[in-house]
C-alpha positions in Angstrom: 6.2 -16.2 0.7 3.2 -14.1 2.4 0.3 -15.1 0.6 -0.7 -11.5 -0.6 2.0 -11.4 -3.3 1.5 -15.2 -3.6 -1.8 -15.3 -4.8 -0.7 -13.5 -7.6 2.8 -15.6 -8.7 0.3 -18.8 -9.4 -3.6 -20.6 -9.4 -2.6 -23.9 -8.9 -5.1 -26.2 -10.4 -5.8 -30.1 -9.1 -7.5 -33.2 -11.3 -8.6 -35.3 -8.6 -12.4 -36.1 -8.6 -14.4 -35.6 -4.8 -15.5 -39.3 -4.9 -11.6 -39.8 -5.2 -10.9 -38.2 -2.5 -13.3 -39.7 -0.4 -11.4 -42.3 0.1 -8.1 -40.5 1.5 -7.2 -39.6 4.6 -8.5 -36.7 6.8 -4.1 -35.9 6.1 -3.8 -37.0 3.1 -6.3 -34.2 2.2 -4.8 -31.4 4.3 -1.2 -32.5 2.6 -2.5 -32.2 -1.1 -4.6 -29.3 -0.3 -1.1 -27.3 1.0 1.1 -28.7 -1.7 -1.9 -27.4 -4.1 -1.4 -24.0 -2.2 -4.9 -24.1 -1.0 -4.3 -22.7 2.8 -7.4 -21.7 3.6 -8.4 -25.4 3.0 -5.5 -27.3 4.4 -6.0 -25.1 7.5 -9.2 -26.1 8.2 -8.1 -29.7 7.6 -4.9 -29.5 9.7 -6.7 -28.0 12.5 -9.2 -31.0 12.4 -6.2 -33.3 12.5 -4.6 -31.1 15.8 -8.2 -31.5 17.8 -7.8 -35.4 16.5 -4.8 -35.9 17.8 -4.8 -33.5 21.1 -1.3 -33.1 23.1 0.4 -35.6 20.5 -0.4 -33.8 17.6 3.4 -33.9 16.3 5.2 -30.6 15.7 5.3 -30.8 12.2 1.4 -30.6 11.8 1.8 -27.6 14.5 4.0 -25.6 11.9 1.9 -26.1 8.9 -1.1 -24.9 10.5 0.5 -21.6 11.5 2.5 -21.7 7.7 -1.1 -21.5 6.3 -2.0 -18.5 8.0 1.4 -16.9 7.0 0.7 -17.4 3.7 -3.2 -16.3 4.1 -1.6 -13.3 6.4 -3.9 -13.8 9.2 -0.5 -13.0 11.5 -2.6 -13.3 14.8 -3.7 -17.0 13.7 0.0 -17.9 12.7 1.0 -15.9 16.2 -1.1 -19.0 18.4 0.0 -22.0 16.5 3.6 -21.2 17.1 3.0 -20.2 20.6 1.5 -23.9 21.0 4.7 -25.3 19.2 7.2 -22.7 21.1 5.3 -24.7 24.5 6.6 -27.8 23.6 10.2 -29.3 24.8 11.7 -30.7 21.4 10.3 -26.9 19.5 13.4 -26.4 16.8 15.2 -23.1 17.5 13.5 -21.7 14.2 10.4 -21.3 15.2 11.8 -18.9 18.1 12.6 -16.7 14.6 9.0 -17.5 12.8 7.4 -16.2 16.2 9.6 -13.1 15.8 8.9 -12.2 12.7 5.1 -12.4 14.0 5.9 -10.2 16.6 7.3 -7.7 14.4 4.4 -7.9 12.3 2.0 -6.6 15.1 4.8 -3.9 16.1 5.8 -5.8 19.3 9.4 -5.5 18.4 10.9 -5.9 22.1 9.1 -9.2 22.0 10.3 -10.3 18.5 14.0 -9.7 19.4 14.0 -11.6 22.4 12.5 -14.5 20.5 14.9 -13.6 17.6 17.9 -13.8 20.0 17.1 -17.0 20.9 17.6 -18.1 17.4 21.2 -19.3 16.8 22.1 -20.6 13.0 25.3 -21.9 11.8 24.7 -21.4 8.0 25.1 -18.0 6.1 22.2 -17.5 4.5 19.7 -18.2 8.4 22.5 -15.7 9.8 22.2 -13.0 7.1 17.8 -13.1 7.7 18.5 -12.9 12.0 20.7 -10.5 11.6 18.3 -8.5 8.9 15.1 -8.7 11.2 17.2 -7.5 14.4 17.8 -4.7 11.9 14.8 -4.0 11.0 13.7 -4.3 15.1 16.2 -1.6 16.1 15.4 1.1 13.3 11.6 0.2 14.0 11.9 0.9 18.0 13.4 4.5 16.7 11.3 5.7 14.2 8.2 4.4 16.2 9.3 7.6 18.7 9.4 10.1 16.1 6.4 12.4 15.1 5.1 10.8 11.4 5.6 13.5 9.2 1.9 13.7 8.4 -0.8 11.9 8.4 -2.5 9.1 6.3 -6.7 8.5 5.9 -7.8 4.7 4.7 -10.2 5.4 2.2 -13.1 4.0 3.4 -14.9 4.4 -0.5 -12.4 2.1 -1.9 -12.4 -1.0 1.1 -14.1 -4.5 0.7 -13.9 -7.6 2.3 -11.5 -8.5 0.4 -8.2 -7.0 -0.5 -7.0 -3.7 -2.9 -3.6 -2.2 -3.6 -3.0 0.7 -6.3 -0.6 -0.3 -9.0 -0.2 3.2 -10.7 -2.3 6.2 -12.3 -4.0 7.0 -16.0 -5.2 9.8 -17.3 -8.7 9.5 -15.6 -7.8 8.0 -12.5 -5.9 5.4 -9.6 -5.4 1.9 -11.2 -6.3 -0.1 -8.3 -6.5 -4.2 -8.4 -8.5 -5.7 -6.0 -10.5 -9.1 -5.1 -13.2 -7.2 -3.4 -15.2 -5.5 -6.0 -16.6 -8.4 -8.3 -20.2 -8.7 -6.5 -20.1 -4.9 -5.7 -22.8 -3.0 -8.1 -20.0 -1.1 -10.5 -20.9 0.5 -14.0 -20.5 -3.3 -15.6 -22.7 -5.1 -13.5 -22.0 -7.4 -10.2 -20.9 -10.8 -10.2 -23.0 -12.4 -8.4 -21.3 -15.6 -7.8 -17.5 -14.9 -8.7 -14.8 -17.5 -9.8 -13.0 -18.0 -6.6 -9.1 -19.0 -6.0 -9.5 -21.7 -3.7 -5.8 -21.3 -2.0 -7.8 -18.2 0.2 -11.3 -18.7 -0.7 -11.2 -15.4 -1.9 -12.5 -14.1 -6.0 -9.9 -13.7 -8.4 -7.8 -10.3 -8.5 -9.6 -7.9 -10.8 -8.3 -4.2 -12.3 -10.4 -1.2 -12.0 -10.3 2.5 -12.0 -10.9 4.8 -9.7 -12.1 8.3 -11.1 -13.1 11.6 -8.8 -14.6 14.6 -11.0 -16.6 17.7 -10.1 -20.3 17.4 -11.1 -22.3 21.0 -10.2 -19.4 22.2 -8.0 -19.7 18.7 -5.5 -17.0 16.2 -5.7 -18.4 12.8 -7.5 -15.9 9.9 -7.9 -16.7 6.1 -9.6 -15.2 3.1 -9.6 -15.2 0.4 -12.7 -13.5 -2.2 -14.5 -10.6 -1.9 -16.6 -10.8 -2.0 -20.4 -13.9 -4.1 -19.6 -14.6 -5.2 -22.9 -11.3 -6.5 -22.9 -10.5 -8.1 -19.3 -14.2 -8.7 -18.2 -14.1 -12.4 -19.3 -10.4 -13.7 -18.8 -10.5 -16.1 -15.8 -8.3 -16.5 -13.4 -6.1 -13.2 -11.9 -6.0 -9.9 -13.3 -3.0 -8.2 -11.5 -1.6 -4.8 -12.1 -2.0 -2.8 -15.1 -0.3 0.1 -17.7 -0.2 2.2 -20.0 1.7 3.4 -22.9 2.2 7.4 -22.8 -0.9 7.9 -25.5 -2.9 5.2 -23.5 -2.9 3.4 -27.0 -0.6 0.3 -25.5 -1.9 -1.5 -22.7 0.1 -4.1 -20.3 -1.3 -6.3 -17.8 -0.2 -8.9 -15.3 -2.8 -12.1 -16.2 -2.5 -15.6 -15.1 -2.1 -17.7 -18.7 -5.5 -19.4 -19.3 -4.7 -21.6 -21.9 -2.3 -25.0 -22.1 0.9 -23.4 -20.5 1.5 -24.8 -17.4 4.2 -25.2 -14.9 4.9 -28.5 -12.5 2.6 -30.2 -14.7 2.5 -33.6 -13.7 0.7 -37.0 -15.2 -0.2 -38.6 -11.7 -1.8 -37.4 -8.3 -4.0 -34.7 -7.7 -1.5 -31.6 -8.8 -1.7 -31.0 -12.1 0.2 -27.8 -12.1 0.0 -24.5 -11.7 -0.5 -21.2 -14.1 2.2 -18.7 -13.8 1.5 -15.6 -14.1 3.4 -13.2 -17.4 3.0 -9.7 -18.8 0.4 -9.7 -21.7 -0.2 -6.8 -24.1 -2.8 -5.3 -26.0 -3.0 -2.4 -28.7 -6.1 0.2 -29.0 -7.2 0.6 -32.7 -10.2 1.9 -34.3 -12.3 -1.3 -33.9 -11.0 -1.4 -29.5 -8.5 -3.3 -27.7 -6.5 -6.3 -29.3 -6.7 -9.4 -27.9 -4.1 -9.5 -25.4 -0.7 -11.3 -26.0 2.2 -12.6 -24.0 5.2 -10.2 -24.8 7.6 -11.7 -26.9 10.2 -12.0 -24.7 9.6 -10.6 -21.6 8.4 -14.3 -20.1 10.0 -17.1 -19.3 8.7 -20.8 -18.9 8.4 -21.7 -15.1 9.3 -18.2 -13.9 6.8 -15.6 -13.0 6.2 -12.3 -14.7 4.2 -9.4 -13.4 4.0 -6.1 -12.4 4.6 -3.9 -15.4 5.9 -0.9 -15.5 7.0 2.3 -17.9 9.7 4.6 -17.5 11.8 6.5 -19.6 9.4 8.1 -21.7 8.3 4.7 -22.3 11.3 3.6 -23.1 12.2 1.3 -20.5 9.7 -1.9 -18.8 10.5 -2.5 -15.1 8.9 -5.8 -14.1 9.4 -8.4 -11.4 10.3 -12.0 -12.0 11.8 -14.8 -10.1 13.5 -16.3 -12.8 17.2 -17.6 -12.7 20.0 -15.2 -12.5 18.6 -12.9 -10.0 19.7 -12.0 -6.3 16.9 -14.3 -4.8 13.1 -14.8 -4.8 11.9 -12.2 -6.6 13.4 -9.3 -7.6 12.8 -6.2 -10.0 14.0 -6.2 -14.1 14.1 -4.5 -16.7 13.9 -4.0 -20.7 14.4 -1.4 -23.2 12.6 -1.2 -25.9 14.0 -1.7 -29.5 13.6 0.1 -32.5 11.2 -2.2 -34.1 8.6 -1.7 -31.2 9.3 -5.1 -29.4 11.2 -5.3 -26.3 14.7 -6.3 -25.5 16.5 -9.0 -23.5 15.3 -9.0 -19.6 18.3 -7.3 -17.3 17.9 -7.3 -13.2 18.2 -4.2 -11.6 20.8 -5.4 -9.5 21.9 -5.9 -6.1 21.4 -2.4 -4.6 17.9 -2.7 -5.0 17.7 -6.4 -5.2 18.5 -8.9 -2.3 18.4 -12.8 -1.7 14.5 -11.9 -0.3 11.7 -10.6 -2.1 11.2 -7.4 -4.2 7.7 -6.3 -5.5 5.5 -4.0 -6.3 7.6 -1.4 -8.4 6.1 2.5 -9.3 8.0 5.5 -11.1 6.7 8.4 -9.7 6.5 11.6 -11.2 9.7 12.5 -9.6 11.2 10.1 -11.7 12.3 7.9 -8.4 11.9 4.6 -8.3 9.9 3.0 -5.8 9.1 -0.4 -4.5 8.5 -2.6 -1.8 11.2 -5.1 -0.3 11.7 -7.7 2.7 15.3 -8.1 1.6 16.2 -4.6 3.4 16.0 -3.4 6.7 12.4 -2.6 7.6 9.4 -2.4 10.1 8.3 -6.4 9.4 6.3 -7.6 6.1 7.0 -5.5 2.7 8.6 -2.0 3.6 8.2 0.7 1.3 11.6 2.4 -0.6 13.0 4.7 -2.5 15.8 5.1 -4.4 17.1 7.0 -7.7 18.6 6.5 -11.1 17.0 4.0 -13.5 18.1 0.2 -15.5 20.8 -1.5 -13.0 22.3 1.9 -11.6 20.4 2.9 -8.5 21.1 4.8 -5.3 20.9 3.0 -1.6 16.9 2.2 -1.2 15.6 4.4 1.7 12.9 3.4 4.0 9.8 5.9 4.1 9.5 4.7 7.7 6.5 6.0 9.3 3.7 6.5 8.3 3.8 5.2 5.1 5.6 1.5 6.8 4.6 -0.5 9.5 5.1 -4.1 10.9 2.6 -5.0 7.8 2.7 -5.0 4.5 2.7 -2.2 3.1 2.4 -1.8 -0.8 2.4 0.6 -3.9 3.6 3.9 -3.6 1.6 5.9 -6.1 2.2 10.1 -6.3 -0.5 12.1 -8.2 1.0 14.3 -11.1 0.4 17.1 -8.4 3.3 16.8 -6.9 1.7 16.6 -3.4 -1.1 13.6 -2.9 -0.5 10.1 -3.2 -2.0 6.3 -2.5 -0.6 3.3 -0.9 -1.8 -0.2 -0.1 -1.3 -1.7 3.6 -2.9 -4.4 5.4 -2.1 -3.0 9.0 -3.9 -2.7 11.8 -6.5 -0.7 11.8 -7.6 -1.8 8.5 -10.7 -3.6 7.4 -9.3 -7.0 7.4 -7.1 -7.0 4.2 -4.9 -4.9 2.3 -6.7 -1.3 2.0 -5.8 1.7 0.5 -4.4 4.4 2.4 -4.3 8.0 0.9 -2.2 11.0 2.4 -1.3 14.5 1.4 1.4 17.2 1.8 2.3 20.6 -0.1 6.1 20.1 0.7 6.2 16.0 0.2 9.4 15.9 -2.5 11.3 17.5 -0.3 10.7 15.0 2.6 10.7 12.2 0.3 14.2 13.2 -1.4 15.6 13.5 2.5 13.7 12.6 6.0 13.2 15.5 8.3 14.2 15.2 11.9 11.6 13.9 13.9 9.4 16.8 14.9 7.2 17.0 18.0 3.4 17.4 17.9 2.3 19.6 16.2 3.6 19.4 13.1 4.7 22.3 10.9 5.7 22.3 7.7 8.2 24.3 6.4 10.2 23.5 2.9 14.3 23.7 2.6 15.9 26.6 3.9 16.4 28.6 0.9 13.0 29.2 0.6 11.6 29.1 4.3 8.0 29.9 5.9 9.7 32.4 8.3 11.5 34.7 5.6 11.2 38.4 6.3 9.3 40.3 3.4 8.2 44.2 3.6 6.0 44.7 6.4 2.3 45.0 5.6 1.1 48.6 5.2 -1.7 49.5 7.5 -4.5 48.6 5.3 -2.6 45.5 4.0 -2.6 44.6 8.4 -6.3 45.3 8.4 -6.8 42.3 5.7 -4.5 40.2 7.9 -6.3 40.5 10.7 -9.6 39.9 8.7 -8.0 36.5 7.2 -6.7 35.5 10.8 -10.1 36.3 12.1 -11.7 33.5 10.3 -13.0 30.3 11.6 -13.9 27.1 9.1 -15.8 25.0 11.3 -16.6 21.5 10.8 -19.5 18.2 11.2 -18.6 15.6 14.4 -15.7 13.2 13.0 -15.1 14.9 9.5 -12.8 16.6 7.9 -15.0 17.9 5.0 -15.7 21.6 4.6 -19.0 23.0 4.6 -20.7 25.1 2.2 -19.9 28.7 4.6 -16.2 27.8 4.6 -16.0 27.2 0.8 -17.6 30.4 0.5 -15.1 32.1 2.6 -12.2 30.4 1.4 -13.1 31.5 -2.2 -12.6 35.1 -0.5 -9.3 34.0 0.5 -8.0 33.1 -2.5 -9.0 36.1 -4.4 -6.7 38.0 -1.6 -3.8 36.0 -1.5 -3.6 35.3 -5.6 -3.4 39.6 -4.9 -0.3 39.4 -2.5 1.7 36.9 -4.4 4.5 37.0 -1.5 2.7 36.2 1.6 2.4 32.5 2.5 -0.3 30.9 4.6 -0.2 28.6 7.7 -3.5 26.4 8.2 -4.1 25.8 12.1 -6.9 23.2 12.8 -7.9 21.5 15.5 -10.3 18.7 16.6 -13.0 18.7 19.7 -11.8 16.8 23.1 -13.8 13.5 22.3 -12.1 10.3 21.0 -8.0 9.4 21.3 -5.4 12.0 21.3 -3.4 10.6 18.5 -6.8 10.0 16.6 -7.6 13.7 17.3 -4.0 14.9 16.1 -4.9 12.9 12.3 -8.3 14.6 12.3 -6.8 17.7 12.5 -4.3 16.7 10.0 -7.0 15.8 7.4 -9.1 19.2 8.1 -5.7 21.4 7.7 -5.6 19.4 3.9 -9.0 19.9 3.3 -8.5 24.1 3.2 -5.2 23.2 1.4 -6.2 21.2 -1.7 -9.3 23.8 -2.1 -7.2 26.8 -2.0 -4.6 24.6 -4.2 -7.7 24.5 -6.8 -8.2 27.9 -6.7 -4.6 28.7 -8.5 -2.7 29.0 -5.1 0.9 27.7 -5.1 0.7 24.4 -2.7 4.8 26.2 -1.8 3.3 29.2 -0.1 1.0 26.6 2.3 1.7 25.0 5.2 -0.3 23.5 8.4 -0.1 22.8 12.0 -2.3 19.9 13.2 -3.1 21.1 17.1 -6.2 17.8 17.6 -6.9 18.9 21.1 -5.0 21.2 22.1 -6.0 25.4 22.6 -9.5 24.9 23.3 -11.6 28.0 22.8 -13.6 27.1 25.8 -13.6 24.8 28.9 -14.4 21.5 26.8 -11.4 19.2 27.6 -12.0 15.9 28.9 -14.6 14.6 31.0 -16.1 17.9 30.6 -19.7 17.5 29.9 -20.6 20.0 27.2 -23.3 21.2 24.9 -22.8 19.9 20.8 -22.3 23.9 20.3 -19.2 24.0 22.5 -17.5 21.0 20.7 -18.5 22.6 17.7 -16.1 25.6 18.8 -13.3 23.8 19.0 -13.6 21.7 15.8 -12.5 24.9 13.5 -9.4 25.8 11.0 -7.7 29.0 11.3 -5.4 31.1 9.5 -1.7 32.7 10.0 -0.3 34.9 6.9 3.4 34.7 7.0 5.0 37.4 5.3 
């Protein structure tokens, strides 16, 4: 299993003193250190035995070096020590299917089913994962030559060192866990010297909040802890967190702290490992509870995690890899009784669930569910899906595809209550190292959500179904109502070099145009921007993207319909002067052609 969603299943523990293991060998060491699901150690060790040993360095050490960094994620370090295996005469067949699954994890799908080809198992269960990768290469190679449907911005305010993916919303804010945050300087203090999972040599998962809020008319957001007074001092992993309806019930994904361990064994250096379960906690007048384990929800030796309500909050989903599933992990649920507690765990079910893993599980507002999944066809790593119905009667999953999916992993798919803005988690390239969070925005989302438009070529327009269409004929405009159009189409918002925020002369002018449109409640409004000629086309084309949904989401605020808006993202294209490129050009020029513009539809 990838280490991302590893980390969280367990913190496994060891008794063995240093002056004990002093005395072992340098492999001995790297052995106990990977059984103890330490990679980042047992890397480090292994690769000290590999320099040791040079060209004899046996095949097996070869694979758990690159196993390591599969389970760390660090797919370019896995990539080279099966490359050095695949270069060796007596390299098993597998490893040709390890390599592609690397390959499709840095998009180099061409690549990863040649080496998946080359792969030829007898048994059902190596045939069914060939044949599922191959899958997921061919539907890849397709949607990689469609237009995304929009664009996606990693938000830069919420990226560590470490890692972060969003696990739902609150009332205030995007629940986001992260390992990143302890020593940053948040409302409850820095850490300065974190507890630290010694499998990554990473700190300990943490929940926090994110909140944005309007202070004197300029957007503020903060970031802090989670029920602080409650979670601040539990040790070990916080994972994803919930809440009840009122906010009065909280559930969390914690590793147990006390005596309950799993694998627990009386000799050697493992002494077992601390699974992780769903605890609860209850708000009164005097704060939060001291959180519980659900009565049963857990199970001895199985994981738990990854709470979440539905149904009014009526019905838990949750992920387990307990017995009587489809395979590793997979996605449960339980209905609550009528004395408050929870009933008997039920999986979801082998629509959803397959013999692979299932995670990371979200109920939007549109009452879909959705989650990620290796066990269905996808780009490489976790896919993001989506399907409909709820308990163990769901429709086919569907894969978002791109953008929202990549050859990485790709994590959490959170909507906003407003119907049109939403987070995800994803550790592709492009990224600052680890998972970040990625945010996008669309006024017509549910309807591409609920079925995937055609792919579209640049730029992108969009339009909603066709019983309510952008290009419906209305009245024609009277001749003074023409005269406002052509002041509204006259106007240019123009921007700073590389941003997408709106400056204080477009805000003033937008706040004209939403006095005039809320007046002519049947015209709809096409937002054109555009970018200057410097830096990458397809970087252009998102900056554009992100500059069209800046003028959306203020208009939005103003009381405007997000139906009657749409955009085209143009990036570099219809200059309003001779600076394409290579043309030298004054910082007034560019300035030009880094404008939004406006088309009323009627």
């Amino acid at each position: 299993m990838r280490g991302f969603y590893g980390i969280i299943l367990a913190t496994v523990l060891h008794a063995a003193g240093i002056c004990a293991q002093e005395q072992k060998s340098l492999t001995q060491l790297a052995e106990e250190a990977f059984i103890r699901q330490e990679y980042a150690v047992a890397a480090r060790l292994y690769t000290r035995l590999v320099e040791r040993k040079g060209k004899r360095a046996p095949l097996q050490l070869l694979g758990r070096t690159a196993q390591c960094y599969v389970e760390m994620a660090q797919f370019a370090e896995a990539g080279y020590w099966y490359e050095r295996m695949l270069g060796r005469p007596d390299c098993p067949a597998a490893i040709q299917a390890l390599y592609g699954c690397i390959q499709m994890n840095i998009e180099a799908y061409d690549t990863a089913k040649a080496h998946l080809s080359r792969f030829n198992p007898s048994d059902a269960d190596s045939i069914r994962w060939k044949n599922l990768l191959l899958a997921g290469c061919d539907s890849a190679l397709q949607w990689m030559q469609e237009t995304p449907a929009m664009a996606v911005e990693n938000m830069k305010e919420l990226s560590s060192l470490g890692s972060e993916w969003v696990s739902g919303m609150s009332d205030e804010g995007l629940l986001v866990v992260s390992n990143g945050y302890r020593k940053m300087a948040l409302s409850t203090g820095a850490e300065r010297r974190p507890a630290t999972d010694v499998r990554v040599n990473q700190p300990f998962f943490k929940a926090y909040l994110f909140k944005q809020y309007k202070k004197g008319g300029v957007e503020n957001s903060i970031l802090e802890e989670v029920a602080p007074e409650l979670l601040g001092n539990i040790p070990y992993h916080i994972g994803p967190v919930c809440f009840s309806k009122g906010e009065d019930t909280l559930y969390v994904t914690l590793n147990v702290w006390e005596k309950d361990m799993s694998g627990r064994t009386k000799k050697g250096p493992v002494n077992g490992w601390r699974l992780m379960s769903v605890f609860w906690s209850v708000k009164r007048d005097s704060g939060w509870s001291t959180p519980e384990p659900v009565p049963g929800l857990n199970l001895a030796s199985s994981y738990t995690g990854h709470p979440v309500l539905a149904g009014g909050g009526g019905i838990l989903y949750f992920v387990s890899d307990r017995p009587g599933g489809q395979g590793k992990t997979d996605i449960w649920y339980s209905e609550k009784q009528a004395d408050g507690h929870w009933g008997a765990p039920v999986n979801c079910g082998p629509v959803i669930n397959t013999p692979f893993e299932e995670a990371f599980p979200v109920i939007n507002p549109d009452s879909a569910l959705y989650f990620s999944s290796r066990g269905h066809p996808g780009m490489g790593g976790f896919d993001i899906f989506r399907s409909t119905g709820n308990r163990a009667d769901w429709s086919p999953p569907r894969n978002l595809r791109r953008p929202f999916n990549s050859g990485s992993d790709d994590l959490g798919f959170v909507m906003q209550d407003n119907g049109y803005e939403g987070y995800f988690a994803s550790n592709r390239r492009g990224g600052g190292g680890g998972d970040d969070i990625y945010h996008f925005m669309d006024t017509h989302i549910e309807a591409q959500l609920e079925e995937p438009a055609p792919a579209a070529p640049s730029p992108v327009a969009r339009r909603p179904a066709s019983s309510d269409t952008a290009t419906t004929a209305a009245t024609p405009p009277g001749k003074t109502d023409s005269a406002i159009v052509n002041k509204l189409e006259q106007l240019r918002f123009y921007y700073d070099y590389n941003s997408a925020q709106l400056l204080t002369e477009s805000r003033e002018l937008l706040d004209r145009v939403a006095v005039v449109l809320l007046q002519y409640p049947d015209w709809k409004l096409m937002v054109r921007s555009y970018a200057d000629s410097r830096g990458s086309d397809s970087y252009n084309t998102d900056l554009s993207a992100m500059r069209c949904y800046a003028v959306i989401e203020y208009l939005i605020k103003k009381g405007l319909s997000p139906r009657r808006l749409y955009y085209e993202n143009l990036g570099e294209q219809e200059p309003v002067n001779p600076c394409r490129d290579g043309v030298p050009c004054s910082e007034e020029q560019h300035r030009e052609n880094r404008r939004s513009m406006l088309r009323i539809i009627y």
